[in-house]
N, CA, C and O atoms as a GROMACS GRO file, in nm:
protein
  404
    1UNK      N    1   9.112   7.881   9.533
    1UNK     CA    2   8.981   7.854   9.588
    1UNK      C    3   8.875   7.856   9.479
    1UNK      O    4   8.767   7.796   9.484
    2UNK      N    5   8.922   7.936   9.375
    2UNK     CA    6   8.796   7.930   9.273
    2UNK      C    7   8.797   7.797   9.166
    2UNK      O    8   8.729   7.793   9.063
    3UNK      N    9   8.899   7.678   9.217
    3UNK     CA   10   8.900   7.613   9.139
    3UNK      C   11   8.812   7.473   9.179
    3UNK      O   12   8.828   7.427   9.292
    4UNK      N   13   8.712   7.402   9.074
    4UNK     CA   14   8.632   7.268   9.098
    4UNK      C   15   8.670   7.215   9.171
    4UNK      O   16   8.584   7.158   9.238
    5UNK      N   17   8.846   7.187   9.224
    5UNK     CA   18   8.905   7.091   9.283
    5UNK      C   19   8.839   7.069   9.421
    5UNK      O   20   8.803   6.966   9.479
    6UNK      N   21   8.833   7.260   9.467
    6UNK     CA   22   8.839   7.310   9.668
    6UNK      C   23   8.686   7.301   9.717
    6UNK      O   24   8.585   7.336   9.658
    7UNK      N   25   8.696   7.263   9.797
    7UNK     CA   26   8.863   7.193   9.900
    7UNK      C   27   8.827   7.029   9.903
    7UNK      O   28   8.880   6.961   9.991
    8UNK      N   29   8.730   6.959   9.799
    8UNK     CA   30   8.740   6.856   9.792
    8UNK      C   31   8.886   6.779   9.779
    8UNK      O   32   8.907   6.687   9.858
    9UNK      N   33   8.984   6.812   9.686
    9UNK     CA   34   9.064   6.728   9.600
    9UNK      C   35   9.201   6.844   9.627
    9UNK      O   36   9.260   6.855   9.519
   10UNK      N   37   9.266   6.928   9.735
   10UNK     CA   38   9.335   7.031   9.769
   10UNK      C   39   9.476   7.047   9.676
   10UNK      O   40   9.546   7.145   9.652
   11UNK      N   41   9.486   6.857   9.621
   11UNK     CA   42   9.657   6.866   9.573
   11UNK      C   43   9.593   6.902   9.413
   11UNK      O   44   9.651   6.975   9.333
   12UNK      N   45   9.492   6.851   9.394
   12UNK     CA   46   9.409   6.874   9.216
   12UNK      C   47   9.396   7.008   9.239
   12UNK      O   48   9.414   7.059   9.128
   13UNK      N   49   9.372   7.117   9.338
   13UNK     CA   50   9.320   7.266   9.301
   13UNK      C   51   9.468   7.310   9.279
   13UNK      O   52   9.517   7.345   9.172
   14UNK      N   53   9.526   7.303   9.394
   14UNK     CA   54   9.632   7.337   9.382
   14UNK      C   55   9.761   7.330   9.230
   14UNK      O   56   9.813   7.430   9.182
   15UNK      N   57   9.783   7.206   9.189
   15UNK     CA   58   9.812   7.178   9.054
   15UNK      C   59   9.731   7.267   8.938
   15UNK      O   60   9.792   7.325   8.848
   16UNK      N   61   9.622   7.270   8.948
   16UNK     CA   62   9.556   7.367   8.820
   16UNK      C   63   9.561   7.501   8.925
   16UNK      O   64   9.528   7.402   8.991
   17UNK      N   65   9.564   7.552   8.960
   17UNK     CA   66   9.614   7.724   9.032
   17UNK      C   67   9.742   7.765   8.931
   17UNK      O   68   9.743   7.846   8.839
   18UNK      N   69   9.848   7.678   8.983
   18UNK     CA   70   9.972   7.676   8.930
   18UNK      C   71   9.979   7.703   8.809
   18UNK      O   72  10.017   7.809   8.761
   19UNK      N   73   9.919   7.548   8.716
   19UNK     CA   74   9.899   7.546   8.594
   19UNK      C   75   9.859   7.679   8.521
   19UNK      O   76   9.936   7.741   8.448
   20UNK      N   77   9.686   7.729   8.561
   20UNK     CA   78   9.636   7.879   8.550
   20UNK      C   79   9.736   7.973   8.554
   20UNK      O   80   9.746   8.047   8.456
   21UNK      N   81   9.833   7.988   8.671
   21UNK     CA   82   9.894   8.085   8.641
   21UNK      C   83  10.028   8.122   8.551
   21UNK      O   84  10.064   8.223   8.491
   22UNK      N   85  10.103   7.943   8.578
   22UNK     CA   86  10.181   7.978   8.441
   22UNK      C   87  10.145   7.978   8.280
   22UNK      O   88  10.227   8.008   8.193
   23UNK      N   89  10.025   7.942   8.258
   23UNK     CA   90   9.997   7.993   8.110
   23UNK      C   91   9.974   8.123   8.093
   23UNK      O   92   9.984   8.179   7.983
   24UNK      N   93   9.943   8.178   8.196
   24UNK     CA   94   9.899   8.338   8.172
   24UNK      C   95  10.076   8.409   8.197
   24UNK      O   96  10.108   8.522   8.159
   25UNK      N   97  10.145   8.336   8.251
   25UNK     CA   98  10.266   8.405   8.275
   25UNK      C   99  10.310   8.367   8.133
   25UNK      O  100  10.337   8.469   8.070
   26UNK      N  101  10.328   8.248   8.056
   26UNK     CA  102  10.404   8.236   7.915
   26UNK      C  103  10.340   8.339   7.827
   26UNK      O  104  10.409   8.415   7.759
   27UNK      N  105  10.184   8.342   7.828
   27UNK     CA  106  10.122   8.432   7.747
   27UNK      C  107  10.196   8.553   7.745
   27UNK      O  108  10.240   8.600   7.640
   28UNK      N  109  10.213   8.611   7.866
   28UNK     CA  110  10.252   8.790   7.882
   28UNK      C  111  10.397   8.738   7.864
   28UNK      O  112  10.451   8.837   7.813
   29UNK      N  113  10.470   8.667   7.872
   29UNK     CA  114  10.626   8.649   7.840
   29UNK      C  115  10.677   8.658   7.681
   29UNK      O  116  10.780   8.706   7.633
   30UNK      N  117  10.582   8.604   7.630
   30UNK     CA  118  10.566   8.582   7.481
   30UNK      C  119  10.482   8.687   7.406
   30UNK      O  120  10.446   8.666   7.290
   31UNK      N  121  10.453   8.792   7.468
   31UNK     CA  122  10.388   8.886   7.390
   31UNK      C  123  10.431   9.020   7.460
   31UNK      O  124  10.338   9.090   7.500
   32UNK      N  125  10.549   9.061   7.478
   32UNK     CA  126  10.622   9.175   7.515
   32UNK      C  127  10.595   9.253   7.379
   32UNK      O  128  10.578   9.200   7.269
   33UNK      N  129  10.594   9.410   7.412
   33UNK     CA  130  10.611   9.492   7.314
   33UNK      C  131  10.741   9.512   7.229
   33UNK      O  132  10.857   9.534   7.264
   34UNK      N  133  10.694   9.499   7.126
   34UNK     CA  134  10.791   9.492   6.973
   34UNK      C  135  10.836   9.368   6.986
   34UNK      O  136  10.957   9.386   6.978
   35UNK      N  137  10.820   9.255   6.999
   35UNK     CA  138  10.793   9.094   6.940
   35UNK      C  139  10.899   9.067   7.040
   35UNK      O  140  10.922   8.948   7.019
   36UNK      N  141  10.991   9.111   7.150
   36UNK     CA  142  11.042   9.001   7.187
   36UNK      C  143  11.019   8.960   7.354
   36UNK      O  144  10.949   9.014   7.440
   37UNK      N  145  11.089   8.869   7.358
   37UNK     CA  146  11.046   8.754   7.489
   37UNK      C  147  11.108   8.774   7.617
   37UNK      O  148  11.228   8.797   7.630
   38UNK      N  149  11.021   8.763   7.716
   38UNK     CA  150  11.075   8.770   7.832
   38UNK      C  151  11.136   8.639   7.882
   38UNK      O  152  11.076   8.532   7.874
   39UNK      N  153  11.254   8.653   7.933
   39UNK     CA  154  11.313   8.512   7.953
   39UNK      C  155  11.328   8.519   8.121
   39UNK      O  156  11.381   8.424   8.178
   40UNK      N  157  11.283   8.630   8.195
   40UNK     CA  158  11.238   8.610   8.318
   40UNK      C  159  11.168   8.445   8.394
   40UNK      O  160  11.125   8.354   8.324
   41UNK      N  161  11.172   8.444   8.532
   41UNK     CA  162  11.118   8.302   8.577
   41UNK      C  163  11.074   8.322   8.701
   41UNK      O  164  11.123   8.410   8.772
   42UNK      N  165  10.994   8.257   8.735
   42UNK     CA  166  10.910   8.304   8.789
   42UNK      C  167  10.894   8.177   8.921
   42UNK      O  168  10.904   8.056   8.897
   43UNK      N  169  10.870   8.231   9.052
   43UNK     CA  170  10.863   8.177   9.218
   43UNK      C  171  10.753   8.182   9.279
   43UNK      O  172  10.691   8.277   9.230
   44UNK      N  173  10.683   8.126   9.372
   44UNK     CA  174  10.615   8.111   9.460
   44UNK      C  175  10.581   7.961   9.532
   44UNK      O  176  10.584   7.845   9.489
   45UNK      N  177  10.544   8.026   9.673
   45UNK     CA  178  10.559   7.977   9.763
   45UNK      C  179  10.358   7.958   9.837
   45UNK      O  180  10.285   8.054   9.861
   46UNK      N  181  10.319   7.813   9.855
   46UNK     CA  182  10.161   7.853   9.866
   46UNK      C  183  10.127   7.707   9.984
   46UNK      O  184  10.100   7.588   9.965
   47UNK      N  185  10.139   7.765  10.068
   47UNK     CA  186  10.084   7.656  10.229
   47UNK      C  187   9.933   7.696  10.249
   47UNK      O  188   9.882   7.802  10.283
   48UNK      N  189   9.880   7.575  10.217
   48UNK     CA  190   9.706   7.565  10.222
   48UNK      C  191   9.711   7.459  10.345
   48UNK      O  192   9.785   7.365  10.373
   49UNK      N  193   9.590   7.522  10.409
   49UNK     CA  194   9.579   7.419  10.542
   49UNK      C  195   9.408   7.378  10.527
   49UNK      O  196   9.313   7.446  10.490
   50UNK      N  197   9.417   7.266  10.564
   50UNK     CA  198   9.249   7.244  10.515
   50UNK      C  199   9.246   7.117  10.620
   50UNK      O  200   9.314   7.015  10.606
   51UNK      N  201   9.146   7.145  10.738
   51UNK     CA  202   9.150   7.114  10.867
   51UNK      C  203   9.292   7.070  10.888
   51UNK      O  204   9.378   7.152  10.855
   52UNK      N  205   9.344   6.921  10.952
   52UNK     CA  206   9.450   6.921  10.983
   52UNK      C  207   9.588   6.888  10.899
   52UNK      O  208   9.699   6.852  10.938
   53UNK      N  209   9.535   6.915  10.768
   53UNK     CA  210   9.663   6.859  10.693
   53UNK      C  211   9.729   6.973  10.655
   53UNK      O  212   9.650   7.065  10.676
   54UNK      N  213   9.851   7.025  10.602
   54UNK     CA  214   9.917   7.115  10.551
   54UNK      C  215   9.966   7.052  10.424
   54UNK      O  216  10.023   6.946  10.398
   55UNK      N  217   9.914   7.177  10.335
   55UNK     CA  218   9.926   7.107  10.167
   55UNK      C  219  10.061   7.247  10.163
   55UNK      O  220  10.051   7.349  10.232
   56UNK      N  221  10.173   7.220  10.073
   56UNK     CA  222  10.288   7.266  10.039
   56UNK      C  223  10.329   7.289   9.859
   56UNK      O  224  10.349   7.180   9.806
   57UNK      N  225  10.340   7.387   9.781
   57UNK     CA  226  10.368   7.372   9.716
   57UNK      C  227  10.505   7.482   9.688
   57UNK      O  228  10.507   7.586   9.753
   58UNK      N  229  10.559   7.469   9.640
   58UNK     CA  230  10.737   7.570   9.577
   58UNK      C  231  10.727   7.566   9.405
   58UNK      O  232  10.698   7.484   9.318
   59UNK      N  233  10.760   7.669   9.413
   59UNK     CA  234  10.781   7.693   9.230
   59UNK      C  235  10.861   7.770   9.232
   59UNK      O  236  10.850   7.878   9.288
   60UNK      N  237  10.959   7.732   9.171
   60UNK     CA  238  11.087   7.798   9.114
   60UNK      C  239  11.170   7.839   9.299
   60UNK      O  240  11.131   7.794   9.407
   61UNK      N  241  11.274   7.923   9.278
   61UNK     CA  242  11.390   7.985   9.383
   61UNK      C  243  11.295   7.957   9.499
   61UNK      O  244  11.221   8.052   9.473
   62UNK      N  245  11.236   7.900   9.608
   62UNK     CA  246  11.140   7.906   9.631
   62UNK      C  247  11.215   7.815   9.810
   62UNK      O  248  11.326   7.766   9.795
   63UNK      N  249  11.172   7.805   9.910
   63UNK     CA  250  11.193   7.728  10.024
   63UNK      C  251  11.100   7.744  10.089
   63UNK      O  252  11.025   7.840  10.074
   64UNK      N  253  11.079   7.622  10.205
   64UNK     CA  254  10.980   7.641  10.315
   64UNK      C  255  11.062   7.565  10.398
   64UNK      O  256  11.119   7.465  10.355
   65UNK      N  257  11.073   7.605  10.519
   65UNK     CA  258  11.112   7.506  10.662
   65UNK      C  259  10.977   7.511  10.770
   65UNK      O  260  10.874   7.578  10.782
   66UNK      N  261  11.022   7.435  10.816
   66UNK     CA  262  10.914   7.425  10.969
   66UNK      C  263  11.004   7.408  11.072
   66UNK      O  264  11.084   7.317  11.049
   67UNK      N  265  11.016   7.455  11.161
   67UNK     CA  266  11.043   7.409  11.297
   67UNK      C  267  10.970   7.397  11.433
   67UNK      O  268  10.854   7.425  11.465
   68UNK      N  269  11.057   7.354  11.490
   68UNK     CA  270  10.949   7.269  11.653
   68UNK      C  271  11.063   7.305  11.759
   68UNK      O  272  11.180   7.342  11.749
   69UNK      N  273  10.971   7.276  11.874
   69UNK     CA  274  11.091   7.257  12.011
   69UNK      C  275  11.167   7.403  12.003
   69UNK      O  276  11.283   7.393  12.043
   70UNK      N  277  11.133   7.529  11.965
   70UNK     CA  278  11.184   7.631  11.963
   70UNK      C  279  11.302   7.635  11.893
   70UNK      O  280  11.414   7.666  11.933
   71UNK      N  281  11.263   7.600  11.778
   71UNK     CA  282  11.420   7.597  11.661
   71UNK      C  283  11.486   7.444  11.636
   71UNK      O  284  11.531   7.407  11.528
   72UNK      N  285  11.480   7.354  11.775
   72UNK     CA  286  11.605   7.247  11.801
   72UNK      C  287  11.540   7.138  11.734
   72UNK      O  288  11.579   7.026  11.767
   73UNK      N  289  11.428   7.149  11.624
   73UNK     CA  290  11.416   7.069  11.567
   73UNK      C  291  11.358   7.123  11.427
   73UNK      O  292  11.240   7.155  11.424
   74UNK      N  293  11.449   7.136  11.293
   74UNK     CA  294  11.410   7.176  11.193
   74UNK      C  295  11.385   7.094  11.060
   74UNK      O  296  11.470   7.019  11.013
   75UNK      N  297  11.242   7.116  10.996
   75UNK     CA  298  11.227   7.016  10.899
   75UNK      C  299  11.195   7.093  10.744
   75UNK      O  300  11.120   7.190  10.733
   76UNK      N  301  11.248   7.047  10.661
   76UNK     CA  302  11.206   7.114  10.471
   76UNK      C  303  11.107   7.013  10.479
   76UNK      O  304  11.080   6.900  10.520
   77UNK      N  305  11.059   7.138  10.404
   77UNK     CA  306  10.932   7.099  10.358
   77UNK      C  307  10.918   7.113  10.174
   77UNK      O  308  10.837   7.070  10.092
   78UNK      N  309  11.013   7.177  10.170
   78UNK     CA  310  11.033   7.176   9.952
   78UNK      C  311  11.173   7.135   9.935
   78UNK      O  312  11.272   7.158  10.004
   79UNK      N  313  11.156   7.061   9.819
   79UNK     CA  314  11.316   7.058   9.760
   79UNK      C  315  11.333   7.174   9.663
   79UNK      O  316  11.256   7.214   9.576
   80UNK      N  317  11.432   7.212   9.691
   80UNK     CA  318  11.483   7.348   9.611
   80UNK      C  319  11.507   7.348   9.469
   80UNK      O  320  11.611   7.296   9.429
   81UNK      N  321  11.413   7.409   9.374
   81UNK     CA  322  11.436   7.413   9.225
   81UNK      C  323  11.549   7.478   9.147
   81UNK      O  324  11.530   7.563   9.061
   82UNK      N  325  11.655   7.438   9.180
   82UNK     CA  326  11.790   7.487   9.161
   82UNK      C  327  11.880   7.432   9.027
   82UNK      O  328  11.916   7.314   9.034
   83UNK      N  329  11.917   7.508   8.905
   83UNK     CA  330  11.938   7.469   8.836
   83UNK      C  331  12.088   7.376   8.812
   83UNK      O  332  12.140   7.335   8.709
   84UNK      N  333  12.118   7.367   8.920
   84UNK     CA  334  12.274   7.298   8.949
   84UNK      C  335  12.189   7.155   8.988
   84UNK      O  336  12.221   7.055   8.923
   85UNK      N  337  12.090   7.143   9.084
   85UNK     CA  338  12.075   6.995   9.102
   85UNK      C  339  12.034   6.926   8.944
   85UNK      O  340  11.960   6.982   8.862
   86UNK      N  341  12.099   6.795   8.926
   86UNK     CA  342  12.057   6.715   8.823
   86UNK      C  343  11.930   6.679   8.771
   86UNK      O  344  11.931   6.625   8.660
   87UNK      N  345  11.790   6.702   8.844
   87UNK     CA  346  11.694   6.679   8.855
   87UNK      C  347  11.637   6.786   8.767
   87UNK      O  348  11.570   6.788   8.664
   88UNK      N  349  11.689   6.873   8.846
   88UNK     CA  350  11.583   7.003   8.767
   88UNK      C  351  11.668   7.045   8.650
   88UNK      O  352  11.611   7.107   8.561
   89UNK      N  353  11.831   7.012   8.635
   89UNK     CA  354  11.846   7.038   8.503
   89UNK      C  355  11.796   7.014   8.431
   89UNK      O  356  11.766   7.094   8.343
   90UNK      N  357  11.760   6.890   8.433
   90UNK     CA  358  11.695   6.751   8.308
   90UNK      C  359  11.557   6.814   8.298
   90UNK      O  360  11.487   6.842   8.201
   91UNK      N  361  11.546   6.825   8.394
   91UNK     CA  362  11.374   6.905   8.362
   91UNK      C  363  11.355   7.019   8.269
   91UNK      O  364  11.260   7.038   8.193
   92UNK      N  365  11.502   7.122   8.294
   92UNK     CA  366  11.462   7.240   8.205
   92UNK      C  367  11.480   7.235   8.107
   92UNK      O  368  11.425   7.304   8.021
   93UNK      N  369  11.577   7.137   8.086
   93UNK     CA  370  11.640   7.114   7.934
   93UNK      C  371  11.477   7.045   7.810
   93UNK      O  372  11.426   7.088   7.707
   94UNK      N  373  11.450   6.914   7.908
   94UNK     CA  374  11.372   6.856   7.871
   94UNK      C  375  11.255   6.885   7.820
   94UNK      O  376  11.194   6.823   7.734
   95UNK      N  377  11.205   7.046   7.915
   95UNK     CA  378  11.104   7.128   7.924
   95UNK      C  379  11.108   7.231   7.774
   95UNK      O  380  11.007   7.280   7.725
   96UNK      N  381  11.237   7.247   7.721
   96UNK     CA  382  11.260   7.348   7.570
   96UNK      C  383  11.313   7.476   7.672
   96UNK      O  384  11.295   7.593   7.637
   97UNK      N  385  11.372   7.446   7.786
   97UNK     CA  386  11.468   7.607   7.806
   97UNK      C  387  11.604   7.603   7.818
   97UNK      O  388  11.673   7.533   7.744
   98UNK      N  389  11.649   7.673   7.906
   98UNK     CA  390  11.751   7.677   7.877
   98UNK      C  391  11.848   7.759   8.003
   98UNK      O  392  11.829   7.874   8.043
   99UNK      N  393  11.928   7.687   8.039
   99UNK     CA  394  11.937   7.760   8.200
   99UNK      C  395  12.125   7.802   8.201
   99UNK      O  396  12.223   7.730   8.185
  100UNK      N  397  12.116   7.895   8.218
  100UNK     CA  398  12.188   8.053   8.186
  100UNK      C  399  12.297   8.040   8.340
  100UNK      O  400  12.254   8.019   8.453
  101UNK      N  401  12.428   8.057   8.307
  101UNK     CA  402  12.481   8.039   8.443
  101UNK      C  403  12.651   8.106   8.380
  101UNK      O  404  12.746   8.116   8.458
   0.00000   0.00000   0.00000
């Protein structure tokens, strides 16, 4: 909410939130006591509603479902950042990490 975007531009606040918080997460990852690195990773999950739309975002281990009709109709709402799908391998690799299995 404290970002220029809100609630004009919800998918722009949202993207720099994210952004904001993973530089401050590499910062403290990269500056552990006695020089070495946290290779920890990091999740969340953030449903913004701004009158009738529902904005969705997932980062990292992360899911959302919705359902209707009392269960008998269930819908995803994130694709799962899972380092087995091909997608997000390429991403981490691509990204300079390195995914541990």
């Amino acid at each position: 909410m404290k970002s220029k975007y809100f609630p004009y531009s919800p998918q722009d606040a949202l993207r720099e939130g994210f952004e904001t918080v993973e530089r401050g997460f590499i910062e403290e990852a990269l500056n552990q006591p006695g020089g070495g690195h946290d290779k920890s990773g990091s999740c969340a999950l953030v449903l913004l509603v701004v009158d009738e739309t529902l904005y969705v975002c997932n980062l990292g281990d992360s899911r959302a479902i919705m359902s209707q009709q009392t269960g008998n109709s269930v819908y995803s709402l994130t694709r799962d950042h899972k380092p087995s799908d091909p997608q997000e391998h390429r991403r981490i690799i691509e990204g300079g990490g390195k995914v541990y299995q």
